[in-house]
C-alpha positions in Angstrom: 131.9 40.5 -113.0 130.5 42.9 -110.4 129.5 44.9 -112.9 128.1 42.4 -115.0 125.7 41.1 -112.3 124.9 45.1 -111.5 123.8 45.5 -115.4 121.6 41.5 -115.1 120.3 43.5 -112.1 119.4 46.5 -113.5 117.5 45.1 -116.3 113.9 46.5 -116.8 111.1 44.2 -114.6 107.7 43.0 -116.8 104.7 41.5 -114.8 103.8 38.3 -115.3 100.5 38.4 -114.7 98.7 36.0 -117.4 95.9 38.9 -118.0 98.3 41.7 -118.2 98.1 41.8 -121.6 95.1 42.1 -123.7 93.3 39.4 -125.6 93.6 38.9 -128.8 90.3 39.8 -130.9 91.9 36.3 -133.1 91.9 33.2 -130.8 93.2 30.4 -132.2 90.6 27.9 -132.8 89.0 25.6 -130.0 89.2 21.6 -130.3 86.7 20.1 -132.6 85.3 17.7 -130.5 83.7 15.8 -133.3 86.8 15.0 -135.4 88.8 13.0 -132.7 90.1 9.9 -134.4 90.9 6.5 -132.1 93.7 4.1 -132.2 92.2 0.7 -131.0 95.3 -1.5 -130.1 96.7 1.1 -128.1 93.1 2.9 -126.8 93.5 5.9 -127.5 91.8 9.4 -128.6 93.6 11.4 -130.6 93.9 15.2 -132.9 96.7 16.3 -134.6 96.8 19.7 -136.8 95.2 21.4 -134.0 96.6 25.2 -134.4 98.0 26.6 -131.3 98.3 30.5 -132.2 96.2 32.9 -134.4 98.5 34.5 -136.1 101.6 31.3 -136.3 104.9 32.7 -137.7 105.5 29.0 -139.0 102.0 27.1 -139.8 103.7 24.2 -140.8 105.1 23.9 -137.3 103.2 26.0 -134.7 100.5 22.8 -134.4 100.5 20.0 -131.9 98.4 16.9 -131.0 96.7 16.0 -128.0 96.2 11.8 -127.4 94.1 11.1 -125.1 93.9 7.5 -122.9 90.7 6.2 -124.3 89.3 5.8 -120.7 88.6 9.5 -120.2 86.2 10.1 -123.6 82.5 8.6 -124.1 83.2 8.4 -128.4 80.1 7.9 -131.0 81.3 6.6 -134.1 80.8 9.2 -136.8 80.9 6.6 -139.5 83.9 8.4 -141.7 86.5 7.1 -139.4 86.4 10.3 -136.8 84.6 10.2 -133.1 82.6 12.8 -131.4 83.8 12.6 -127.4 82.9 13.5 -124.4 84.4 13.6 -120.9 83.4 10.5 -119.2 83.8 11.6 -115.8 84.0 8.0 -114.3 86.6 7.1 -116.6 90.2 5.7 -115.0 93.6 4.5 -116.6 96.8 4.0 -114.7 96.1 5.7 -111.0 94.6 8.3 -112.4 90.9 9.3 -113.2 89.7 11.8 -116.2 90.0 14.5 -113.7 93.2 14.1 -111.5 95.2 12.7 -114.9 98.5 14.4 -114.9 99.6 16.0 -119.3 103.0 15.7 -120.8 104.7 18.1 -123.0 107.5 16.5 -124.5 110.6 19.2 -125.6 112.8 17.1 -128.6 115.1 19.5 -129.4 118.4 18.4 -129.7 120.7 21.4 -130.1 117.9 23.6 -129.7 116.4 22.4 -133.5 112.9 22.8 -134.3 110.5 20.2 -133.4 108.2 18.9 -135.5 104.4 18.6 -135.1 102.8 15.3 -135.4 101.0 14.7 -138.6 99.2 11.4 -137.9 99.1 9.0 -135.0 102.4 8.0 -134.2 104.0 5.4 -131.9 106.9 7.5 -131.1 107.7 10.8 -129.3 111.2 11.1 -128.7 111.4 10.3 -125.2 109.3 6.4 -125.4 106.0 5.8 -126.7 102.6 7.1 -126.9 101.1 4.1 -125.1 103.8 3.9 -122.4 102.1 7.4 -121.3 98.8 7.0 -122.3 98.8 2.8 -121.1 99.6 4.9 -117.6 96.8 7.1 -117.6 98.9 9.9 -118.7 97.5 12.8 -121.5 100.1 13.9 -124.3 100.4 17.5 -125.7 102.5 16.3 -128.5 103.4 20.0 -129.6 105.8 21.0 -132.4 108.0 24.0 -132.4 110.4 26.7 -134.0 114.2 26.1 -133.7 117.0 27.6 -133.2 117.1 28.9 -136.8 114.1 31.0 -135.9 116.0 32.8 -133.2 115.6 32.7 -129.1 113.2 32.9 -127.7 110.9 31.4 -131.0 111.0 27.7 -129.3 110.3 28.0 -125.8 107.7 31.2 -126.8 106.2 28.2 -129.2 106.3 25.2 -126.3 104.5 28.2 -124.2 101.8 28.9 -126.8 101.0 25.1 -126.7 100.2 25.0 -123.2 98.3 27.9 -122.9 96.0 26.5 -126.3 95.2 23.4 -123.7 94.0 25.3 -121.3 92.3 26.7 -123.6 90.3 23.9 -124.0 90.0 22.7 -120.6 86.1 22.8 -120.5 86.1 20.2 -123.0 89.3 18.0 -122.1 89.6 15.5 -119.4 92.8 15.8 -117.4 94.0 18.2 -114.5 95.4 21.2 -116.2 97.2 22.3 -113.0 99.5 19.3 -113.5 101.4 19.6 -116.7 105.1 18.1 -116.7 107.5 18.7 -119.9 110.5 16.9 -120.5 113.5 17.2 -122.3 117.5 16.1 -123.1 120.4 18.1 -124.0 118.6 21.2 -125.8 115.3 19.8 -125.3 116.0 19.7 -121.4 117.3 23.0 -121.4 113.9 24.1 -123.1 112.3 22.3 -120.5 114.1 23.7 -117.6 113.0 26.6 -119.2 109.6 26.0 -119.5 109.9 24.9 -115.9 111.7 28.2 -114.5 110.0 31.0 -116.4 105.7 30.7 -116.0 104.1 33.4 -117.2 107.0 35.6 -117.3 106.2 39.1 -118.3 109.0 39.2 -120.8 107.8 36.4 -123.3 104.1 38.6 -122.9 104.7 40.2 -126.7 106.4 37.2 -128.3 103.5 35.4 -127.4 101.1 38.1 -128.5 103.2 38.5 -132.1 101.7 34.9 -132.9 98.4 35.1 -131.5 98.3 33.1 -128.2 95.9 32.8 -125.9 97.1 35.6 -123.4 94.3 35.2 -120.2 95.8 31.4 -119.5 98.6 30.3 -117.8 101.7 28.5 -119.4 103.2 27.3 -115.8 103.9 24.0 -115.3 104.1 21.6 -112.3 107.0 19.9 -113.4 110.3 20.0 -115.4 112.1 16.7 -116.1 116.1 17.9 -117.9 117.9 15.3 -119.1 121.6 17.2 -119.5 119.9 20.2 -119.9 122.4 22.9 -122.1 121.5 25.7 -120.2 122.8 28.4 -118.3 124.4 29.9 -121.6 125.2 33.6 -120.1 127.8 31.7 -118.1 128.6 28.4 -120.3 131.6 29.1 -121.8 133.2 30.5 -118.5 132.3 27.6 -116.6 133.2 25.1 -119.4 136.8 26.7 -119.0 136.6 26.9 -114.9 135.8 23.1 -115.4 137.2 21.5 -118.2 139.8 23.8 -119.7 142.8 21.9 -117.7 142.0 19.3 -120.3 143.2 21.2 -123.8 146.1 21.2 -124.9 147.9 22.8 -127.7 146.5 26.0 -127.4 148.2 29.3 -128.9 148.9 32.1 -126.3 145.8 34.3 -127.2 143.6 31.2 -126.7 145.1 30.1 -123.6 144.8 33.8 -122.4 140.6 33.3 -123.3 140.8 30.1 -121.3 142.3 31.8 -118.4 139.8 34.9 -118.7 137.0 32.8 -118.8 137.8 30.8 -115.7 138.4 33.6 -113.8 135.2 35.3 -114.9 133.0 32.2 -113.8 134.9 31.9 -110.6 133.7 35.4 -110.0 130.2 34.6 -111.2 129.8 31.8 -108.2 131.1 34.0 -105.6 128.2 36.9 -106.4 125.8 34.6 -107.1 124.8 33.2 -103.5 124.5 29.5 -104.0 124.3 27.6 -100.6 124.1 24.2 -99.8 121.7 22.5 -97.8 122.8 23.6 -94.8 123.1 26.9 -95.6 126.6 27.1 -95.9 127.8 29.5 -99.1 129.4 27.8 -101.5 132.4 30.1 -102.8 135.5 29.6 -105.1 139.2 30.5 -103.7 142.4 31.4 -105.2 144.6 28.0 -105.4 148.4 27.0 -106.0 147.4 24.9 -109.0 145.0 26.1 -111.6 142.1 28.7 -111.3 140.6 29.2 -108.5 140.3 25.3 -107.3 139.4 25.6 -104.0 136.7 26.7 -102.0 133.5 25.4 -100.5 131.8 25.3 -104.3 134.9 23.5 -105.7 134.7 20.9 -102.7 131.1 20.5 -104.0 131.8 19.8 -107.2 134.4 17.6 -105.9 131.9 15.7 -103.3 129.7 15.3 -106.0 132.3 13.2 -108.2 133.0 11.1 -105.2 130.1 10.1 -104.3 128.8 9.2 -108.0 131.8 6.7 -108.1 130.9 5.6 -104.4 127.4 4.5 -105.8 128.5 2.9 -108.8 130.7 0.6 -106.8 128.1 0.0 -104.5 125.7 -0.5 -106.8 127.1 -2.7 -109.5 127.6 -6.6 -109.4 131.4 -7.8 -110.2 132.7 -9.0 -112.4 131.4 -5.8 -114.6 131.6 -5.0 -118.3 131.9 -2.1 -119.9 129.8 -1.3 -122.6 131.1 1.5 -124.0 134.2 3.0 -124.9 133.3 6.4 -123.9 136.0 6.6 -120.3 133.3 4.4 -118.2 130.9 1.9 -120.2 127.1 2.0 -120.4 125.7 1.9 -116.5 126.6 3.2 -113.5 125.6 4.4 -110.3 125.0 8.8 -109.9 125.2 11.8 -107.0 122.2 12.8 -106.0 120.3 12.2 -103.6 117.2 14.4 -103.5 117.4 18.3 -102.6 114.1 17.5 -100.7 112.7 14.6 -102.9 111.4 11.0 -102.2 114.5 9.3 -101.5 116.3 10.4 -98.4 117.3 14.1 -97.7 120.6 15.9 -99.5 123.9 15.4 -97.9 126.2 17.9 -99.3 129.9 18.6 -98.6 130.6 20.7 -95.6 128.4 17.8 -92.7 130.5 14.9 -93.6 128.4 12.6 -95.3 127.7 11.9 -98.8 124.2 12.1 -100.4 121.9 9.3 -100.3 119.3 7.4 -102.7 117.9 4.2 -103.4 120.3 1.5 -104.2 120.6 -0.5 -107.3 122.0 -0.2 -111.3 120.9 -2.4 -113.8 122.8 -3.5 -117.1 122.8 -1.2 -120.7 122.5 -4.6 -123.1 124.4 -3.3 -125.9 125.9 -0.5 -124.9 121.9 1.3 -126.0 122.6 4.3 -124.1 126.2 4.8 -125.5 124.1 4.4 -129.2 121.9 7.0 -128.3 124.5 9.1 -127.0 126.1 9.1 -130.9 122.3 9.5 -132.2 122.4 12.9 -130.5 125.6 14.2 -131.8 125.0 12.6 -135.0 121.4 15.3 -135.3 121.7 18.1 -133.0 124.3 20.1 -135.7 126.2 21.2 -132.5 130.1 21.7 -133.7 132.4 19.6 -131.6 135.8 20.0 -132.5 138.1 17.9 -130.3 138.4 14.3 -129.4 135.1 13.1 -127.7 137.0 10.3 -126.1 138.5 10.5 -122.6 142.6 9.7 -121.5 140.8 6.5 -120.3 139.6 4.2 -122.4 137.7 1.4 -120.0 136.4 -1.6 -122.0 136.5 -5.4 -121.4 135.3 -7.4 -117.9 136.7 -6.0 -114.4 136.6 -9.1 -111.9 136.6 -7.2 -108.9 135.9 -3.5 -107.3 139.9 -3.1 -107.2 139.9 -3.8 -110.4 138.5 -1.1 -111.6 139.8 1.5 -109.5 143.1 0.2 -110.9 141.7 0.8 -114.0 140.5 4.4 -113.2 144.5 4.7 -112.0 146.2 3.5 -115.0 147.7 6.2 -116.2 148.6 8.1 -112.3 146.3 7.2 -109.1 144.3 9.7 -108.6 141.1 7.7 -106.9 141.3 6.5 -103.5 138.6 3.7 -102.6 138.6 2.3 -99.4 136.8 -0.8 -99.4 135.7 -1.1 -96.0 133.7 1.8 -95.8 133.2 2.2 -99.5 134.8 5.4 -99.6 135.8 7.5 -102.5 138.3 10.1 -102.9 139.9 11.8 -105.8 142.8 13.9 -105.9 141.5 17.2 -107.7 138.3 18.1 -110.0 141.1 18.4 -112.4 142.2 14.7 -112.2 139.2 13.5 -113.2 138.5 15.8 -116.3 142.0 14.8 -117.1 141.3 11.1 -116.6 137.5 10.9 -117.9 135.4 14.4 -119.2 137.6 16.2 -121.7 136.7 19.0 -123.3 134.9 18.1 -126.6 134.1 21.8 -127.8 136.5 24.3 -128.8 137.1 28.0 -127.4 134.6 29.6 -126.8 132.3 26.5 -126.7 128.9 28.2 -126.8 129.7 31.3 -128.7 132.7 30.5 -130.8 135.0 32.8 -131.8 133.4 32.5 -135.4 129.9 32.4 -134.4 128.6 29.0 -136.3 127.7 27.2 -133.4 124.4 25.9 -132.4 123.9 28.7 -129.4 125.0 31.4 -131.8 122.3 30.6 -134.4 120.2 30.5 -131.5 120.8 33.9 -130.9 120.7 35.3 -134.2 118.0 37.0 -135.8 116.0 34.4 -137.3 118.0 34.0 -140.9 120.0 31.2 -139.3 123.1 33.5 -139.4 124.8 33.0 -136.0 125.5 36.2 -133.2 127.4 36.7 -130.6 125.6 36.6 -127.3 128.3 36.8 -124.4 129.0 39.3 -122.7 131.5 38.3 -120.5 133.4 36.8 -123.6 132.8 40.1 -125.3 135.1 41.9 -122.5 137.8 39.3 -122.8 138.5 39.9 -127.1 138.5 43.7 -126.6 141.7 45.0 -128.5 141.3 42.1 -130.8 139.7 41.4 -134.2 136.9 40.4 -132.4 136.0 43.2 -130.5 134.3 44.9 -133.3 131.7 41.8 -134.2 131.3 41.2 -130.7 130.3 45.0 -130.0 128.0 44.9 -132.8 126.0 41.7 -132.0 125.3 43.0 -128.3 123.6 46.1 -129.6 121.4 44.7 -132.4 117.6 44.4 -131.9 115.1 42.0 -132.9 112.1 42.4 -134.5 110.1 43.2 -131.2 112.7 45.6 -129.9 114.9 43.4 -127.9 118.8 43.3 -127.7 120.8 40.0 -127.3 120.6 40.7 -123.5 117.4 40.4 -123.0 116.6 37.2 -125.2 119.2 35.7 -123.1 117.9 36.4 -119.9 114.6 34.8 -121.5 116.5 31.9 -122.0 118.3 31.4 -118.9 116.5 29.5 -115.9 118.8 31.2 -113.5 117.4 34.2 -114.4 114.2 33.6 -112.8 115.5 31.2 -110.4 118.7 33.1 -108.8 118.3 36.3 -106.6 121.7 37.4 -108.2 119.6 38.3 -111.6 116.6 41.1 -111.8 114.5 38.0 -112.9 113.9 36.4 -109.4 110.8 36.0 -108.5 109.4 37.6 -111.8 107.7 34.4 -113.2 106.0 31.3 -111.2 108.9 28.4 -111.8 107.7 24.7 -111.5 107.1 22.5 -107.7 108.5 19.8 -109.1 112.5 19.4 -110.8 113.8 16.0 -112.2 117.5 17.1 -113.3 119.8 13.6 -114.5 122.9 14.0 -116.3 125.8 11.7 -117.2 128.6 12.8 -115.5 131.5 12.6 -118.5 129.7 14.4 -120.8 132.0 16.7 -122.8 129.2 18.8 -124.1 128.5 20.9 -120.8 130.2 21.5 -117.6 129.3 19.3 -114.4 128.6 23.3 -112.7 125.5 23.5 -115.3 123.0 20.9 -113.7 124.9 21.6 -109.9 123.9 25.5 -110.1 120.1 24.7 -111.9 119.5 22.3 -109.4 121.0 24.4 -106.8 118.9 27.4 -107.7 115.7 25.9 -108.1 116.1 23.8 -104.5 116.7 27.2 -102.7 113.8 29.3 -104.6 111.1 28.6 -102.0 109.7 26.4 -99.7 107.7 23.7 -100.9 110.1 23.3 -104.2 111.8 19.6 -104.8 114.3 19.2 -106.7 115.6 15.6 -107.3 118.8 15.9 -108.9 121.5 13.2 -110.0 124.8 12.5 -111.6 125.0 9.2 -113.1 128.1 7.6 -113.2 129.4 6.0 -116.9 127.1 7.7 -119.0 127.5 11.4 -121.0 125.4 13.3 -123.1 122.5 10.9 -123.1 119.0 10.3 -121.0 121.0 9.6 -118.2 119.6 7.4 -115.5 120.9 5.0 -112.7 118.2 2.3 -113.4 115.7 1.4 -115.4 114.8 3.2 -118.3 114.3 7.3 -118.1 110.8 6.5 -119.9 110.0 4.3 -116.6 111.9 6.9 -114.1 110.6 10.1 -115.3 106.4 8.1 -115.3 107.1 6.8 -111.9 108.3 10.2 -110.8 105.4 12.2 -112.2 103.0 9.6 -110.0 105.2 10.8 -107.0 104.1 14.3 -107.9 100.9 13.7 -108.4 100.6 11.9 -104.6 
């Protein structure tokens, strides 16, 4: 691993200044301002079609729309349905005025697929509404993208293009183009964690140039809002196995021995990679009696960070309680978190004795909605799952009482402690509760399979939505077995523009800008802001994914906040404690924007 981290480090440096790179004598074209079209129940400005390179590898989706909050324009009727506007620098929506108002960027890309650009006016964006933004005083850059068929780092390169083409245009747009905030779930949050870790990094400077961006503006963002965000992927498959490979069973000796290798090789990873906790205490993983390396200051904050989401749910939720969902917990639930440095009460981390803190209260999922959407993702992402999504605990019907449901939790072996005086949770091992309630739902390797079919491997293929192999550290592990050779191969090819499979992954990993462990750090200009929620039984990525982002991005500099949670009873869905994650993620921006 050493050596690994030596070769991350070693990798060469590109500036990221935004006018590093030459302009392009083809700029795509600037907003027509006389062919804006207006949606009168919802008030609304809007243009779609608008082209957001010069020179797009895919016309058909390298456009985007911009709606606008019919406040901020001063429109003349054309008389053939369009508008001619203007800034009208008194206008106001929402707390916001045509200069202070805060843009979206919405990233719907489950499974890293391609996103598609908006065609008309359209109520919907993925993540809510038009008007739930707009009705707020919020701007939407409604951009669509490549996918994964098109080969890392075509989405994010794409997302990037968009935001510069805004700024672009920000003598004739109302809004404050130094507040942009993209959002995102699953792939889509890990594209928007990326958006949010890699401004203006040098390395994207000739992907962008290849499809005629504009190079002299900026693609940083304020904020990044990652619902369980799919990330990390240089380390996924080892940490899947450190976390979650106690729950397979049935496996033949050579895939047990992977297993093994790969949670050795992430336990390795965390103890060169620096992570501290708040109070600056470094979070390490130790050799252990029982499984692979299950001890240590980071494995008690993994462990902390389970507790304390069931802590919150119990204190949270009313009794009696129904589940909603057969998928271990049922549709609501209290989460971890706190608020690495956020709005609601500091981060209290293992290693000070006391758990972290955040406003109280959960509110029900009628019909188990979140569970649904849940299934929507898997049903469309094309990501291969193939084990039993469902959890050793199955918890449906009405619990009368907290005990109740801890009894439930211990059906099958206690292994949750809950003292009801003090509201205190504590579980026997990590491994008890994958066991009991996150099982693994992707086979070996998860990310990079064995047979390289998976979504991540078509993201790293070459654009003919063949897969490749992209892990290194998975590479070591087959050598002296028939996979060494394809392995071997797909590290050393080279994309159109020159780069190997190293590289594109570095582009594609937040840690690598965000972690002093990679030659990336401090190479780009990552986000203020971070709004990380995940549900913490989701099969689909380990619990270390959103812990190390939000980690990383809390320790990069002063001034950063990161408000991160775990939300107890939900998985791989827009996970929130209350509310709705439409509501959460508009009342957060306004908390940005103070």
């Amino acid at each position: 691993m050493k050596k690994f981290l030596a070769c991350m480090m070693a990798l060469m440096l590109m500036p990221f200044c935004v006018s590093s790179f030459a302009e392009s004598e083809d700029l795509p074209a600037r907003i027509d301002m006389t062919k804006w079209q207006y949606e009168a129940q919802d008030d609304v400005y809007w243009q779609v079609g608008l082209s957001y390179a010069a020179a797009p590898a895919d016309s058909s989706a390298e456009t985007m729309g911009i709606f606008v909050p019919g406040a901020y324009f001063t429109g003349t009727d054309n008389g053939d349905g369009t508008y001619t506007c203007t800034v009208n620098a008194s206008g106001a929506a929402g707390p916001y005025t045509a200069a202070t108002a805060p843009l979206i960027l919405p990233v719907n890309t489950p499974g890293y697929s391609a996103m598609a650009a908006p065609t008309g006016y359209t109520s919907s964006m993925g993540y809510g509404s038009i008007s739930d933004y707009t009705g707020e005083g919020i701007i939407v850059l409604f951009a669509g993208a490549r996918g994964r068929d098109a080969g890392a780092p075509a989405g994010v390169t794409d997302f990037k293009a968009a935001i510069r083409y805004a700024r672009f245009n920000k003598d004739l747009l109302p809004g404050d183009m130094d507040s942009i905030f993209t959002l995102g779930m699953s792939g889509g949050g890990a594209q928007s964690a990326l958006i949010g870790a890699s401004g203006n990094s040098g390395l994207y400077t000739p992907y962008l140039a290849a499809i005629g961006a504009v190079m002299t503006e900026s693609d940083a963002v304020k904020g990044s809002m990652c619902w369980c965000p799919i990330t990390n992927l240089d380390i996924a498959d080892e940490a899947y196995e450190w976390n979650m490979g106690n729950t397979r069973s049935g496996l033949s000796e050579e895939e047990q021995t992977l297993s093994d290798g790969m949670a050795l090789a992430f336990a390795e990873y965390i103890n060169g990679l620096g992570l501290t906790d708040e109070n600056g205490t470094a979070l390490l993983l130790a050799e252990s009696e029982e499984g692979i390396y299950q001890s240590g200051t980071y494995y008690d904050y993994v462990k902390d960070v389970i507790e304390t989401s069931l802590e919150h749910f119990l204190n949270d939720t009313e009794f009696p309680y129904t589940a909603s969902s057969s998928r271990g917990f049922g549709g609501r639930g209290g989460m971890h978190g706190g608020n690495f440095g956020g709005t609601e009460g500091g981060f209290a981390g293992p290693g000070n004795g006391e758990k972290p803190g955040f406003a109280n209260g959960a509110m029900p999922d009628p019909g188990g909605e979140r569970a649904q959407r849940e299934n929507a993702y898997e049903e469309t992402d094309g990501i291969t799952r193939t084990e039993s999504t469902s959890s050793a605990l199955s918890l449906s019907g009405t619990y009368e009482t907290k005990q109740d449901y801890i009894d439930a939790l211990n059906a099958k072996g206690d292994w949750v402690t809950w003292d009801e005086e003090t509201n205190t949770v504590t579980i026997a091992s990590v491994a008890a509760f994958t066991r009991a309630l996150k099982n693994a739902s992707k086979g070996i390797a998860a990310f990079d399979q064995l047979n390289p079919t998976q979504g991540e491997n078509i993201l790293f293929g070459y654009g003919d939505g063949s897969g490749a192999h992209f892990d290194a550290i998975l590479a070591g592990l087959v050598q002296g077995s028939e996979y060494e050779a394809a392995f071997a191969e797909d590290l050393a090819k080279r994309d159109a523009l020159g780069s190997t499979v190293d590289v594109r992954l570095s582009m594609y990993n937040p840690m690598y800008y965000l972690s002093p462990a990679y030659a990336g750090f401090r190479t780009a200009e990552p986000a203020a802001y971070w709004r990380i929620r995940t549900g913490i039984n989701q099969g689909d990525t380990a619990l270390c994914t959103e812990i190390d982002l939000a980690l990383a991005a809390e320790a990069y500099a002063d001034g950063i906040q990161v408000d991160f949670e775990t939300v107890w009873g939900q998985g791989h869905t827009e996970a929130e404690r209350t509310s709705s994650s439409t509501v959460n993620f508009i009342a957060w921006i306004r908390e940005c924007m103070k």
